[in-house]
VOPAGU-2260 file (C-alpha; in pm, 1 decimal, decimal comma):
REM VOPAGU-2260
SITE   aa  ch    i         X         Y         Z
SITE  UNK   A    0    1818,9    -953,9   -1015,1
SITE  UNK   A    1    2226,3   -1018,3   -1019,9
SITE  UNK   A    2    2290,4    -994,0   -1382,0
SITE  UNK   A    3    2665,0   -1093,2   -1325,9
SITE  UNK   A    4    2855,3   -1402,2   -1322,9
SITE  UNK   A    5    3201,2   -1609,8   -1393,2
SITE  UNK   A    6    3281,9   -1752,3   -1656,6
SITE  UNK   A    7    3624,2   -1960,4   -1727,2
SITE  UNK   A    8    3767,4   -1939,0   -2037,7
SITE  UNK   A    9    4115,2   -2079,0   -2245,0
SITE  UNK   A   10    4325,5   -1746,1   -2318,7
SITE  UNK   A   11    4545,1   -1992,0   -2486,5
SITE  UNK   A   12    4643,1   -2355,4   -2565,0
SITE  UNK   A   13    4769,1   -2444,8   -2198,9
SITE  UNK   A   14    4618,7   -2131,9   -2026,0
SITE  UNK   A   15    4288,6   -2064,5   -1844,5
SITE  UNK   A   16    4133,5   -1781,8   -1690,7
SITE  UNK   A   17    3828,8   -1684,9   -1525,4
SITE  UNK   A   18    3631,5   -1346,0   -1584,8
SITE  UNK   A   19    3377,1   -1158,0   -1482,9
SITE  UNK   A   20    3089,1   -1150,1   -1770,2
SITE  UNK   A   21    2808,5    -906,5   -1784,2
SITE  UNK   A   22    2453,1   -1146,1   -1842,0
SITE  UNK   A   23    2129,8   -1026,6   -2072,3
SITE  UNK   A   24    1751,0   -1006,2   -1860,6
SITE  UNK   A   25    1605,6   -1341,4   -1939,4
SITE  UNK   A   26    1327,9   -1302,8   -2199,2
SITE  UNK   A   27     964,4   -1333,4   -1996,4
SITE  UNK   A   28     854,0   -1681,5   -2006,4
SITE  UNK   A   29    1116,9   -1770,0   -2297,5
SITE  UNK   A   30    1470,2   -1814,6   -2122,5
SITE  UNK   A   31    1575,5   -1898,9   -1750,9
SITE  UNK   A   32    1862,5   -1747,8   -1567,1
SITE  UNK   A   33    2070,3   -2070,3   -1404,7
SITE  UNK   A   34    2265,4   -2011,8   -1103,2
SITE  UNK   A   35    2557,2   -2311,3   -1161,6
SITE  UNK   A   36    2574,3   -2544,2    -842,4
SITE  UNK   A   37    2891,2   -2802,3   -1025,3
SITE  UNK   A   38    2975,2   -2833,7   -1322,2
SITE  UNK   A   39    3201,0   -3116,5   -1488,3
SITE  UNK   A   40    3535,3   -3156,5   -1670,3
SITE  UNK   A   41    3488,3   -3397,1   -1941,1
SITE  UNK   A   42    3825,5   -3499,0   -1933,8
SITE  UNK   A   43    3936,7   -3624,1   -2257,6
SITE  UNK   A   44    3773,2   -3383,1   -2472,4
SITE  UNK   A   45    3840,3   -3111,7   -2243,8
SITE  UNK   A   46    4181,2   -3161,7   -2175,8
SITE  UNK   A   47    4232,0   -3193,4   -2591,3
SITE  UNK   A   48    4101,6   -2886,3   -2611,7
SITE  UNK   A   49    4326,4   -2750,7   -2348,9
SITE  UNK   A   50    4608,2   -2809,1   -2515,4
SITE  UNK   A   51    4471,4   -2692,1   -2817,3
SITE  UNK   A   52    4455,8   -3049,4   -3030,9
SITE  UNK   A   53    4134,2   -2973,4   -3239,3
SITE  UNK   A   54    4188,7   -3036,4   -3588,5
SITE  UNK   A   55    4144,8   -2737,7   -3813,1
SITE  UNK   A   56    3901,5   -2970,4   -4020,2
SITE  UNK   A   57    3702,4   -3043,5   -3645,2
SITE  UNK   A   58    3636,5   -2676,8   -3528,6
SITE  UNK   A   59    3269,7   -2613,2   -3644,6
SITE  UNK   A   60    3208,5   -2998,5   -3569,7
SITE  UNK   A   61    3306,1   -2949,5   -3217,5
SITE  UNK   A   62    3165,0   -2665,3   -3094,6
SITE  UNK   A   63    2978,1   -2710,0   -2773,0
SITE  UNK   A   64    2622,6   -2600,3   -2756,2
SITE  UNK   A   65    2681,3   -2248,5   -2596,5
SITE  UNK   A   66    3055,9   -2176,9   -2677,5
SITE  UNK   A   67    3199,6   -1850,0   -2714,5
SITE  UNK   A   68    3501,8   -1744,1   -2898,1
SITE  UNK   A   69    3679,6   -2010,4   -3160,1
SITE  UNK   A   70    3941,9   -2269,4   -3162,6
SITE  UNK   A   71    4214,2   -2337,6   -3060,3
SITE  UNK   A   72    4197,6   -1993,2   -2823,6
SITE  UNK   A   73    4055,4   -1770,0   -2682,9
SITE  UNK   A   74    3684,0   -1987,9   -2605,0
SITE  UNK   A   75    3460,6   -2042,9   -2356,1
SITE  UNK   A   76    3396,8   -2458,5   -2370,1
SITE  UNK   A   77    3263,0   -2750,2   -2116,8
SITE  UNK   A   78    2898,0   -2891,3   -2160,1
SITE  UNK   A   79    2828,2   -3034,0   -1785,4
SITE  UNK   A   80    2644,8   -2809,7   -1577,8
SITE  UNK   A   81    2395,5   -2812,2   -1316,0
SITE  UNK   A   82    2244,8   -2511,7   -1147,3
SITE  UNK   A   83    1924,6   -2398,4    -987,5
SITE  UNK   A   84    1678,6   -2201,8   -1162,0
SITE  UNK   A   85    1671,8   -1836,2   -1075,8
SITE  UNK   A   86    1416,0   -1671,7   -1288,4
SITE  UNK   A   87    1223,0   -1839,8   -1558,5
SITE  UNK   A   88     887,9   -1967,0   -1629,3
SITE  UNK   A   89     676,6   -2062,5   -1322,7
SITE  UNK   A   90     751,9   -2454,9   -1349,9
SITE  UNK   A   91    1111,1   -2442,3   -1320,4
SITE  UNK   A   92    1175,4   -2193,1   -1078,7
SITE  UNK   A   93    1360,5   -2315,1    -786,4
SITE  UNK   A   94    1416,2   -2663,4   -1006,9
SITE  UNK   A   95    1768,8   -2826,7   -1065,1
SITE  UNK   A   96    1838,8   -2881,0   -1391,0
SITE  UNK   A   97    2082,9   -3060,5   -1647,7
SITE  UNK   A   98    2222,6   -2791,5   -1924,8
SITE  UNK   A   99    2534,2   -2839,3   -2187,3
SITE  UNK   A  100    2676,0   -2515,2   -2097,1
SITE  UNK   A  101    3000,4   -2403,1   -1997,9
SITE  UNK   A  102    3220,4   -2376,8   -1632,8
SITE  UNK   A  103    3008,8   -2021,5   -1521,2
SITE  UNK   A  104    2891,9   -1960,5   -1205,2
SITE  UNK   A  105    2492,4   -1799,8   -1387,3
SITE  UNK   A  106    2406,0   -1798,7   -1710,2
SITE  UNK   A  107    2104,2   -1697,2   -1915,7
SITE  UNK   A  108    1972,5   -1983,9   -2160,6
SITE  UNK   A  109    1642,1   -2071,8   -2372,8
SITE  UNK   A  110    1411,1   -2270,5   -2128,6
SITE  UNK   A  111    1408,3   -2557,6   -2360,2
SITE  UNK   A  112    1779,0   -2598,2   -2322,7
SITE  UNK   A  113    1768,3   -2703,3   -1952,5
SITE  UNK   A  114    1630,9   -3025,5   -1840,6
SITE  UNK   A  115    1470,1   -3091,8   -1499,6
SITE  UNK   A  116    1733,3   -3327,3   -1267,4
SITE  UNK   A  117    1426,3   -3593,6   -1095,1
SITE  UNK   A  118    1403,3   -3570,1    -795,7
SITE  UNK   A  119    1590,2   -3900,8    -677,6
SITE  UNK   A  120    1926,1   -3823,7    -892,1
SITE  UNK   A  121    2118,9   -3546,9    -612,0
SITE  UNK   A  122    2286,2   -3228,7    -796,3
SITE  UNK   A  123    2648,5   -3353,9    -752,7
SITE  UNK   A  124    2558,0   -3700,9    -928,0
SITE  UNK   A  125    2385,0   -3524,3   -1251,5
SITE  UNK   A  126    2706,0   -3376,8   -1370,1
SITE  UNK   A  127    2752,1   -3717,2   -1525,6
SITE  UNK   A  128    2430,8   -3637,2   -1757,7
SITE  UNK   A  129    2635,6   -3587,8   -2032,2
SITE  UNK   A  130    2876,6   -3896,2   -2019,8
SITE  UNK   A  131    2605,8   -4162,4   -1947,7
SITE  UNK   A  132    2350,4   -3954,5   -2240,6
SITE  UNK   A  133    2734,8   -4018,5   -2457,7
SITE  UNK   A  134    2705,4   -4432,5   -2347,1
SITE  UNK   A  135    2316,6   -4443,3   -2388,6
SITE  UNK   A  136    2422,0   -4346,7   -2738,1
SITE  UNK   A  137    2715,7   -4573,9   -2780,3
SITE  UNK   A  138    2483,3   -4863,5   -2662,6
SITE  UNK   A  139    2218,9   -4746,7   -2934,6
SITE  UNK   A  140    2482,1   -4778,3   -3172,7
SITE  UNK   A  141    2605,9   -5093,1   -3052,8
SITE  UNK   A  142    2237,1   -5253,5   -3028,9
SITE  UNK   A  143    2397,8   -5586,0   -2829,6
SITE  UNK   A  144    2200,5   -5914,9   -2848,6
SITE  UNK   A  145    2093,7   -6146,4   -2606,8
SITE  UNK   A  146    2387,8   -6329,0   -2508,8
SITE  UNK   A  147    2638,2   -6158,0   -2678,7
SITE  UNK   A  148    3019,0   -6174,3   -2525,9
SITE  UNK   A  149    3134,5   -5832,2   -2502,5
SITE  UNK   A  150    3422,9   -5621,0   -2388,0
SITE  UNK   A  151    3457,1   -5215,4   -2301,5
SITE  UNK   A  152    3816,9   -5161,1   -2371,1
SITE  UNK   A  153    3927,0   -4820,9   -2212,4
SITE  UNK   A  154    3798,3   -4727,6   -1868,3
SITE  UNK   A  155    3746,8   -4379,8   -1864,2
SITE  UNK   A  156    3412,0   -4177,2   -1775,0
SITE  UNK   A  157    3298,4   -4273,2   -2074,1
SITE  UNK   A  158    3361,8   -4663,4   -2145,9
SITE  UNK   A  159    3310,5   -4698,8   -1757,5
SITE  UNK   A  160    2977,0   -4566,4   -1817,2
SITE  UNK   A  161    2915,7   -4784,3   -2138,1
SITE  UNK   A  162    3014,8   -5069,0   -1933,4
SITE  UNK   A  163    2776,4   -5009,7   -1643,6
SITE  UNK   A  164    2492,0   -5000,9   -1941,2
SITE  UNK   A  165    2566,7   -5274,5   -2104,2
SITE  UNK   A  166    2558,1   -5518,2   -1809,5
SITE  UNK   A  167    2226,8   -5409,5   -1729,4
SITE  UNK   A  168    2167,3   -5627,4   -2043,7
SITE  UNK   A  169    1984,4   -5964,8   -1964,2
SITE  UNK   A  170    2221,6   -6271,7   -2060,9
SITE  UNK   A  171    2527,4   -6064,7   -2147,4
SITE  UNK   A  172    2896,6   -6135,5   -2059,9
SITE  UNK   A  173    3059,1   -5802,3   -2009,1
SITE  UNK   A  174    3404,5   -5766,1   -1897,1
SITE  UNK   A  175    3564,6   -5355,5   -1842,6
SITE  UNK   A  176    3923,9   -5382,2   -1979,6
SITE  UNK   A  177    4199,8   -5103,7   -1909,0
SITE  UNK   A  178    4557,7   -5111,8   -1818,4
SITE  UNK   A  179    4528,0   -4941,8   -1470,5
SITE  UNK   A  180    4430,2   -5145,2   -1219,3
SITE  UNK   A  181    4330,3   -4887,7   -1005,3
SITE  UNK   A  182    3972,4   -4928,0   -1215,6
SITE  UNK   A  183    3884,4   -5285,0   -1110,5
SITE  UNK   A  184    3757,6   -5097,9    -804,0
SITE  UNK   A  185    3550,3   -4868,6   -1039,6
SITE  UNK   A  186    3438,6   -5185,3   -1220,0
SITE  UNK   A  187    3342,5   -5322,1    -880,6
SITE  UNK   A  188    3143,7   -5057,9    -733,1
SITE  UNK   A  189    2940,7   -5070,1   -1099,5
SITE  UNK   A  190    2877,6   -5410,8   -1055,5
SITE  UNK   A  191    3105,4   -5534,2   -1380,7
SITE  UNK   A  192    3412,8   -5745,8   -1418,0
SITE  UNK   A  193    3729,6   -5655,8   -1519,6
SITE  UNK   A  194    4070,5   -5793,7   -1690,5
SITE  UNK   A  195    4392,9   -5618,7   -1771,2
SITE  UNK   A  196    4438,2   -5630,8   -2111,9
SITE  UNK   A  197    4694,4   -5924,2   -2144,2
SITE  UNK   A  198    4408,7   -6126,6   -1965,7
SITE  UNK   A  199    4067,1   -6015,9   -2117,7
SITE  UNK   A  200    3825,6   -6277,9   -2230,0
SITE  UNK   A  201    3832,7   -6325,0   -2630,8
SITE  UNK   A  202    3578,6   -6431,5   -2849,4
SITE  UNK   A  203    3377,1   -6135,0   -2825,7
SITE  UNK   A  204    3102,4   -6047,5   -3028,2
SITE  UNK   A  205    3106,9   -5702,1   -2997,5
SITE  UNK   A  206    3362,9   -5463,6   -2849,5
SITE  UNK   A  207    3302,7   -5082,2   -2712,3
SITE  UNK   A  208    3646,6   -4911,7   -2733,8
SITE  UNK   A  209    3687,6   -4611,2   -2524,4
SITE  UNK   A  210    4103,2   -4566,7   -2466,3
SITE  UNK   A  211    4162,4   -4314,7   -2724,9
SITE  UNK   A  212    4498,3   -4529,3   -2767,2
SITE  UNK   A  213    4568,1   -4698,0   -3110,6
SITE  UNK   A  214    4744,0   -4997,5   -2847,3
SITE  UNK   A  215    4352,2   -5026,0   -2700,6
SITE  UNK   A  216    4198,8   -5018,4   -3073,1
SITE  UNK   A  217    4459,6   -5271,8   -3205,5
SITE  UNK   A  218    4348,5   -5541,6   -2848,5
SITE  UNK   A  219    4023,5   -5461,4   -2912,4
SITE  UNK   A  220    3993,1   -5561,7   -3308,2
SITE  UNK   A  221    4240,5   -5866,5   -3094,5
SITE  UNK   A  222    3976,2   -5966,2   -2857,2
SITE  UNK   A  223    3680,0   -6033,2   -3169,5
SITE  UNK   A  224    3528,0   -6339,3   -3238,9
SITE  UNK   A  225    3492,9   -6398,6   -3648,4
SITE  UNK   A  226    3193,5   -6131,5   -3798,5
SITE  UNK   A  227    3248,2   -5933,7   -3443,7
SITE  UNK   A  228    3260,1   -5600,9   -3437,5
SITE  UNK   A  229    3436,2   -5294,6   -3254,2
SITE  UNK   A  230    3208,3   -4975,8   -3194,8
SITE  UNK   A  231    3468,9   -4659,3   -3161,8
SITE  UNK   A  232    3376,0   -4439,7   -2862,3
SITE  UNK   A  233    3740,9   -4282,1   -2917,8
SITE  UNK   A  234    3795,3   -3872,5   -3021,9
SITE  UNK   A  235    4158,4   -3879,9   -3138,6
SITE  UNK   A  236    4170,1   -3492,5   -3213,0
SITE  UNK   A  237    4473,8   -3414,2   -3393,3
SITE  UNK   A  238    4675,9   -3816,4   -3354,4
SITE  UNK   A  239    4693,9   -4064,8   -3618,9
SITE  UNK   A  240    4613,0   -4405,0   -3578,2
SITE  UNK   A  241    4810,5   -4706,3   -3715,8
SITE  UNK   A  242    4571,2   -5040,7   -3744,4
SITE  UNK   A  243    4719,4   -5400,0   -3823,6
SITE  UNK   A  244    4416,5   -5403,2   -4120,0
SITE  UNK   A  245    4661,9   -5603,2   -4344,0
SITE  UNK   A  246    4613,5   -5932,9   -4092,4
SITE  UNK   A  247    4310,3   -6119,1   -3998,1
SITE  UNK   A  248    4088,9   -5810,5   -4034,5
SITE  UNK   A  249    3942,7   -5947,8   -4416,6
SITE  UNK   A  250    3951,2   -6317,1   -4280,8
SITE  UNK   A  251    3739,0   -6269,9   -3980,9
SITE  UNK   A  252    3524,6   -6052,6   -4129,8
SITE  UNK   A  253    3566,2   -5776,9   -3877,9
SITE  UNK   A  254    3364,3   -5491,3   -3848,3
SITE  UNK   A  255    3512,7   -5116,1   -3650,1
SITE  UNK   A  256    3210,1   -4850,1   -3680,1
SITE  UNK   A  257    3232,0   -4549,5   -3528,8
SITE  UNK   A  258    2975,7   -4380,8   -3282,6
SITE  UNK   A  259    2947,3   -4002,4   -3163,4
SITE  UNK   A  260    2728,0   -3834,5   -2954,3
SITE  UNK   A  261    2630,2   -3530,8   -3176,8
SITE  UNK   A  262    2361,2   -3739,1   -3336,1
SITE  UNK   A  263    2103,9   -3964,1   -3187,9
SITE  UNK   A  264    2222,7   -4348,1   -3289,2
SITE  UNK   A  265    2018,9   -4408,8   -3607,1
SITE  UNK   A  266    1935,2   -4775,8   -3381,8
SITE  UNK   A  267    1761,6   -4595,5   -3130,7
SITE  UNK   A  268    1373,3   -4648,9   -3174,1
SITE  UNK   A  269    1227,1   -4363,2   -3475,4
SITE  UNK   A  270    1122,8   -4045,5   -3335,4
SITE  UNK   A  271    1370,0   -4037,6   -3068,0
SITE  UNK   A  272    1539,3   -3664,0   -2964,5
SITE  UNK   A  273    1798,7   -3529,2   -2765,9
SITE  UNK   A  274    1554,3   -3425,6   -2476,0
SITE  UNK   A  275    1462,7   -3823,3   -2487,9
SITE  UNK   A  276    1890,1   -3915,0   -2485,3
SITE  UNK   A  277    1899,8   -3682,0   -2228,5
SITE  UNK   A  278    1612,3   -3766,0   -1984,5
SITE  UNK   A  279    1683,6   -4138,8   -2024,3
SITE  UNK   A  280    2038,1   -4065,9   -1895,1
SITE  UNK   A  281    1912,1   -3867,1   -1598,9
SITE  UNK   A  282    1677,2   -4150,9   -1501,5
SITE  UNK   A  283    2012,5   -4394,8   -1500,2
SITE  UNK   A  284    2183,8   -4136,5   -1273,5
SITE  UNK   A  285    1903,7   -4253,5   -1003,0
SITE  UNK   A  286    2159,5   -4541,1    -941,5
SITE  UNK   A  287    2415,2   -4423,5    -684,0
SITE  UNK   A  288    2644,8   -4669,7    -797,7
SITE  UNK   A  289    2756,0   -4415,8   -1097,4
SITE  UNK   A  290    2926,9   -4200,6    -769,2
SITE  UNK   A  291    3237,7   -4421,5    -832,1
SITE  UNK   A  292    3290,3   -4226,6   -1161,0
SITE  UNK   A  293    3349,8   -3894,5    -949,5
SITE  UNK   A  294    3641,9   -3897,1    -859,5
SITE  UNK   A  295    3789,2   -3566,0    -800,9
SITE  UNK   A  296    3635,6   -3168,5    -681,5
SITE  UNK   A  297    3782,5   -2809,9    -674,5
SITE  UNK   A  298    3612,6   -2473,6    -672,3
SITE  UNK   A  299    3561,4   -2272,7    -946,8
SITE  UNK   A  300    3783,8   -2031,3    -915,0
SITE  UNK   A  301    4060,3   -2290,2    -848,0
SITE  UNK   A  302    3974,9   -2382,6   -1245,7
SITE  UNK   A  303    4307,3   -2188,2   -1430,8
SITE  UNK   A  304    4495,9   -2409,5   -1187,6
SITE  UNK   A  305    4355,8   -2763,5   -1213,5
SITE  UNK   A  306    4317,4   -2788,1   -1600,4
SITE  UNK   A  307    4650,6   -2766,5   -1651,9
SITE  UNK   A  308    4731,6   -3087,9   -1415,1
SITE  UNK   A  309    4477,1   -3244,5   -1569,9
SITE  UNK   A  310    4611,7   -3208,6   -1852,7
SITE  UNK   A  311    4947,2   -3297,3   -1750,2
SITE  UNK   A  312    4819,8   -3634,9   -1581,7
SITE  UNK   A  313    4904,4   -3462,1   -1258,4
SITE  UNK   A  314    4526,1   -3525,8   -1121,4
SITE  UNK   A  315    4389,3   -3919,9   -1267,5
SITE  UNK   A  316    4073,1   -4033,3   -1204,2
SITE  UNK   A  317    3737,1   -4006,4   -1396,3
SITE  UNK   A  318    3532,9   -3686,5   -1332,4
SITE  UNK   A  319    3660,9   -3387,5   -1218,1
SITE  UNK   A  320    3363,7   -3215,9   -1024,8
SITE  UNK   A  321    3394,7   -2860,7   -1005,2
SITE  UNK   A  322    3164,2   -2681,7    -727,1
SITE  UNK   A  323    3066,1   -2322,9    -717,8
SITE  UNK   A  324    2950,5   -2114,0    -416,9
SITE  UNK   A  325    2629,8   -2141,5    -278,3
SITE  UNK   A  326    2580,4   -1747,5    -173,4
């Protein structure tokens, strides 16, 4: 059994490295060992932890599931991987599966923390569990009614994904709004519409913001209809945010909530778990239209080198696959 593996990790805000780690025998019948096939780069989280932007206030908040070390540096962080089961009990052997671990090429984890990919979602599409499990949440939270006007403001993994969800919806107006318009192609291949910001529709009951810019928080409390309301997808790390609460905010009766993924929406139907968040978003991944959110793949090992650019900007798009050897 090859006990050994890769693992990357921040040395420090702005540097990456990747080592050679030393794995534990998987407990008999208890724990799997998960050879990683890709893993993803959840960009605006990741990158903000790159550069080391956690609040002090944020660390125990934002660990990842199966992080090592603590922030801002030296950690081990990322929670999109997919792998094949190596060793484990005798129903997932040989299965892929969905686990919120970090970029290593094997690791050893509790069986209940991996989740069977179905079989008609491919390996390189389920890295997007965790983004489209993040919008099945927002749209929890947002609970949208039957003929609501709505608009995703921000179209990154995440509010590209939120759109996609939400105009699913029977009766719905959605439009995707963000100030590249290299993502009215994204918007197309999901099947949504899509408006720069100076031209999205108004009157909108409810609004999904997704930017992480105050300039996309301040349109979208813009773009409300009286008693609408703006559900905050947006992690801001360490940035302030100034809001123009002093105009028609108390006249229109507007409403900003926030939404994070950590918990399961309080909306969603009693009883419902993570494994449920989780398994519903790996059913959506069965639509191949969600390939239009990948839009970028190195190999592991080139990892030190292509955080930093995406950090920079240097490399845009939505997901950054990364792809580990196969032998």
């Amino acid at each position: 059994m090859d006990l050994t593996a890769r693992a990357f990790w921040l040395r420090s805000p702005g540097h990456g490295e990747v080592r050679d780690v030393e794995l534990p025998e998987p407990a008999d019948g208890e724990e799997v060992l998960v050879r990683a096939l890709y893993s993803g780069v959840s960009r605006g989280t990741e990158t903000l932890v790159f550069r080391g932007g956690v609040p002090e206030s944020q660390h125990a908040a934002m660990r990842a599931p199966f992080q090592e070390g603590d922030f801002p540096a030296p950690v081990k962080y990322g929670y999109l991987s997919v792998g094949t089961v190596e060793v484990g009990p005798a129903d997932l052997v040989g299965r892929t599966v969905f686990c919120l671990y970090p970029h290593q090429s094997r690791y050893v984890v509790p069986a209940s923390a991996v989740t069977v990919v179905p079989d008609a979602v491919p390996a390189h599409r389920a890295v997007l569990a965790g983004t489209v499990e993040t919008a099945v949440n927002a749209v929890w939270d947002a609970g949208p009614l039957l003929g609501d006007r709505i608009a995703v403001v921000g179209g990154g993994m995440v509010g590209c994904s939120v759109a996609a969800l939400l105009a699913r919806h029977p009766g719905v107006r959605v439009q995707l709004v963000d100030a590249d318009p290299a993502r009215a192609e994204t918007a197309r291949a999901l099947g949504v519409d899509f408006a720069p910001p100076e031209d999205a529709l108004g009157e909108c009951d409810l609004v999904v913001h997704a930017s992480a810019t105050e300039q996309g928080l301040v349109r979208s409390l813009e773009l409300l209809a009286p008693e609408g309301t703006v559900v905050e997808l947006s992690w801001y790390g360490d940035r302030r945010v100034t809001l123009p609460l002093g105009e028609a905010f108390h006249s229109r009766r507007l409403t900003l909530r926030s939404s994070q993924v950590g918990t399961v929406s309080p909306r969603a139907r009693s009883g419902r778990t993570y494994a449920d968040r989780i398994a519903v978003a790996l059913e959506l991944l069965a639509d191949p239209a969600f390939d239009a959110l990948i839009t970028g793949e190195s190999a592991f090992e080139d990892l030190p080198d292509v955080l930093p650019r995406l950090a920079r900007g240097e490399l845009r798009g939505l997901c950054h696959r990364v792809r580990y050897a196969t032998d």
